[in-house]
N, C-alpha and C positions, 0 to 999 in steps of 0.2 A: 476231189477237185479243189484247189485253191481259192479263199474267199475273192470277192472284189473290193479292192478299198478305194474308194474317193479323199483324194489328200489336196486341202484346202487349206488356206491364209489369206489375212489380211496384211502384211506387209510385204506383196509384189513377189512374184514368180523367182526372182533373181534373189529371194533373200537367204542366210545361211540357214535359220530355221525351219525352212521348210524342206531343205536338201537335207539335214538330217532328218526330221518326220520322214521322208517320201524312202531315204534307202532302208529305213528300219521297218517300215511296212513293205518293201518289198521282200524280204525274209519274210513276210509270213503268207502274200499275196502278189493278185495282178494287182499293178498298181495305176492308176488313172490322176493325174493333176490337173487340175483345172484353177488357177490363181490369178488375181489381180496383175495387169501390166505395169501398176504402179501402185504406191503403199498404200495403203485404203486404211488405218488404225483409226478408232475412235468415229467409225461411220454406223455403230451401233448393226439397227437389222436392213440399217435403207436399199432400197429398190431401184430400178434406175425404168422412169414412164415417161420421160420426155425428151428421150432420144435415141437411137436405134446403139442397141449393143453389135460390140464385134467380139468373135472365139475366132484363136488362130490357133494351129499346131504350128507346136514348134521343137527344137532339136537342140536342147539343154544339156542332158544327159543320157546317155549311152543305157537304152535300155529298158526306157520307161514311156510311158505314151502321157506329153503335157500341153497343156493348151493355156494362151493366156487371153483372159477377158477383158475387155476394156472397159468394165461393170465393177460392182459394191461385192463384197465377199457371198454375200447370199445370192446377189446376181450368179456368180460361179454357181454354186448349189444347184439353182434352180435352170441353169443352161445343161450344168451337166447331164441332172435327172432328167431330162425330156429330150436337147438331143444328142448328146456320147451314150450314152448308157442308154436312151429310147424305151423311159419306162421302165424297164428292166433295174431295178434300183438295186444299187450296190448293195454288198453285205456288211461295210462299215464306212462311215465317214470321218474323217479325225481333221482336224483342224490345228496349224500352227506349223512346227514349233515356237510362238508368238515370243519378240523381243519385249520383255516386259511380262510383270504379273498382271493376273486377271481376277485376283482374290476381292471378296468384298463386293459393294457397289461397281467398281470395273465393269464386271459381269452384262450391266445394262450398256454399256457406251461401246463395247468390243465388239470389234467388227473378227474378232477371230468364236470369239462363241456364239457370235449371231448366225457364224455361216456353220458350227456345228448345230447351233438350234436349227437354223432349218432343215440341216438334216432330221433331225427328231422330229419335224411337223412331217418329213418326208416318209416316216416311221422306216427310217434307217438307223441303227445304234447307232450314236455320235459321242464324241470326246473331243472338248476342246485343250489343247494344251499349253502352258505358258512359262516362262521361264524369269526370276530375277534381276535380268540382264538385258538392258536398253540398248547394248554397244552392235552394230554391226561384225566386234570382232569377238563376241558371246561363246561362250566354251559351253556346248551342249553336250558332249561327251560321258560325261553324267548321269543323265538324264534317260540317255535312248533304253539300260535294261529295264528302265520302269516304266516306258513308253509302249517297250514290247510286253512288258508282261500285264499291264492294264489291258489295251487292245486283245490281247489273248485271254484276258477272262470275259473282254464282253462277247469276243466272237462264240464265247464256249457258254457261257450262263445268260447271253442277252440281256436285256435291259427294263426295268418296270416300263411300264405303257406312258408314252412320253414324257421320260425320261431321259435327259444326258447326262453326262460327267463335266465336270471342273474340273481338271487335273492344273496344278502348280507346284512348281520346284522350286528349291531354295536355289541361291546364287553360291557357289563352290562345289566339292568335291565330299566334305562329308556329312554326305544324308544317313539319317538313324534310319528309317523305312517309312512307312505308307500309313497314313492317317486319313480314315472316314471323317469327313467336318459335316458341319453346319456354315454358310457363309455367315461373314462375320459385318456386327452391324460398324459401319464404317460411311464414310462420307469426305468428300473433296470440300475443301474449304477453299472455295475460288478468285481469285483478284483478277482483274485486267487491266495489263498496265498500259497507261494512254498515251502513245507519242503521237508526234506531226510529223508529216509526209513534207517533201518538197512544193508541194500547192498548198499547204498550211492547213491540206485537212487534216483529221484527228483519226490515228487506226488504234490496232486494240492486239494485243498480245494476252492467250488466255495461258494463266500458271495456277499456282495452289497450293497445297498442302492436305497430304494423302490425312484427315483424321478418324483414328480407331476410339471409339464410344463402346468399344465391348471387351470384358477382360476376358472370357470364358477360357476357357484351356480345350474346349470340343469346336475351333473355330477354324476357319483356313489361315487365315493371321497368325493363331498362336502358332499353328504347327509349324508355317513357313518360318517361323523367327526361333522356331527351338529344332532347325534341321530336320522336318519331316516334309514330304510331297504329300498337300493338301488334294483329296478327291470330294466334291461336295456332288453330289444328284442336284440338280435344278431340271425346273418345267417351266411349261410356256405356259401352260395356265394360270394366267395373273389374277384370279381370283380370288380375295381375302373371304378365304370361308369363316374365319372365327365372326368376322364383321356381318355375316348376315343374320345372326337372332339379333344381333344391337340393330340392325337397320328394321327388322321385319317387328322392332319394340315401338318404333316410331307408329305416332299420329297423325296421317296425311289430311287435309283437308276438306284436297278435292276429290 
């Protein structure tokens, strides 16, 4: 019997990334989409509580059963799992093909691996995938044999116990092959530039500059910038275990 895959994004149902993800998992599965109506990027893991969500089906491509939400990436995740699927939770989740890398810091602001992490809280294997390439007219082509054959070792060896994948790919056509990372320590260095609106109030434009603080050669960064597809494991468990003998050394008072 063929797996079930739930194929999710955050930059809107109609974008070209996720029409590559959705026909390369249909080779290997049923295929289910369920994606934002509109681009959702940099909405991290948000939820949507104060006002009522809508899922539509709809008739994109010839083939495939998708639905667009009117919710946050993980809103998707969590409409799917309870009512398309009813419980019955898919056999893989994958997320993207995201315009943009997600290496590094990313990781927390991406609304494409927040809606593979909630798969992993959903204890579905999940992969979020991301590509080099900001442009609408992004050449993913590339990309899909190492799409299918990542997806096919999680559907075949599964996944540590909440655990996903990071999957990133370089921008062009020659990739050396597949590098296990560590995310890499890295951090936006943020400006916001101040202009005046026509009633002389003051808005905010946020920009930055992506800085890498880590030279390692075992990182997602190196591998991206010496042509390999970065695969990193991350969890939702935000627990700094080294930090609890330093905290459990402390003196409390009360």
């Amino acid at each position: 019997m063929k797996p079930n895959i739930l194929v999710v994004n955050d930059d809107g149902i109609t974008a070209p990334g996720i029409k590559a993800l959705m026909h390369v998992m249909k080779e290997i599965g049923r295929v289910v989409v369920v994606a934002p109506d509109s681009p959702q990027s940099g909405m991290g893991h948000a939820i949507t509580i104060g006002k009522p969500l809508r899922l539509d089906r709809v008739d994109i491509y010839e083939g495939i059963e998708m639905y667009s939400c009117s919710g946050t990436p993980v809103d998707c995740v969590k409409l799917a799992v309870t009512k398309i699927f009813k419980g019955k939770k898919p056999d893989l989740c994958v997320s993207g093909i995201n315009h943009g890398l997600n290496n590094g810091i990313n990781v927390l602001y991406s609304g494409t691996m927040s809606a593979a992490v909630e798969g992993a809280i959903e204890s579905i294997p999940s992969i979020g995938f991301s590509l080099d390439d900001y442009t609408l007219q992004a050449d993913f082509s590339h990309c899909l044999k190492y799409v299918k054959e990542i997806a096919l070792q999680v559907l075949t060896n599964g996944l540590p116990t909440a655990t996903l994948l990071n999957v990133n790919f370089p921008k062009g056509a020659h990739i050396k092959g597949i590098k296990i990372c560590r995310q890499a320590n890295a951090k936006w260095a943020e400006e916001f530039d101040e202009r005046i609106d026509p009633y002389k109030r003051p808005y905010y434009w946020l920009s930055g500059v992506f800085q890498l603080n880590d030279h390692g050669e075992d990182t997602d960064s190196w591998a991206l910038d010496n042509s390999y597809v970065s695969v990193v494991p991350i969890q939702f468990d935000m627990t700094a275990h080294h930090a609890i003998p330093v905290l459990n050394s402390w003196s409390f008072t009360i």
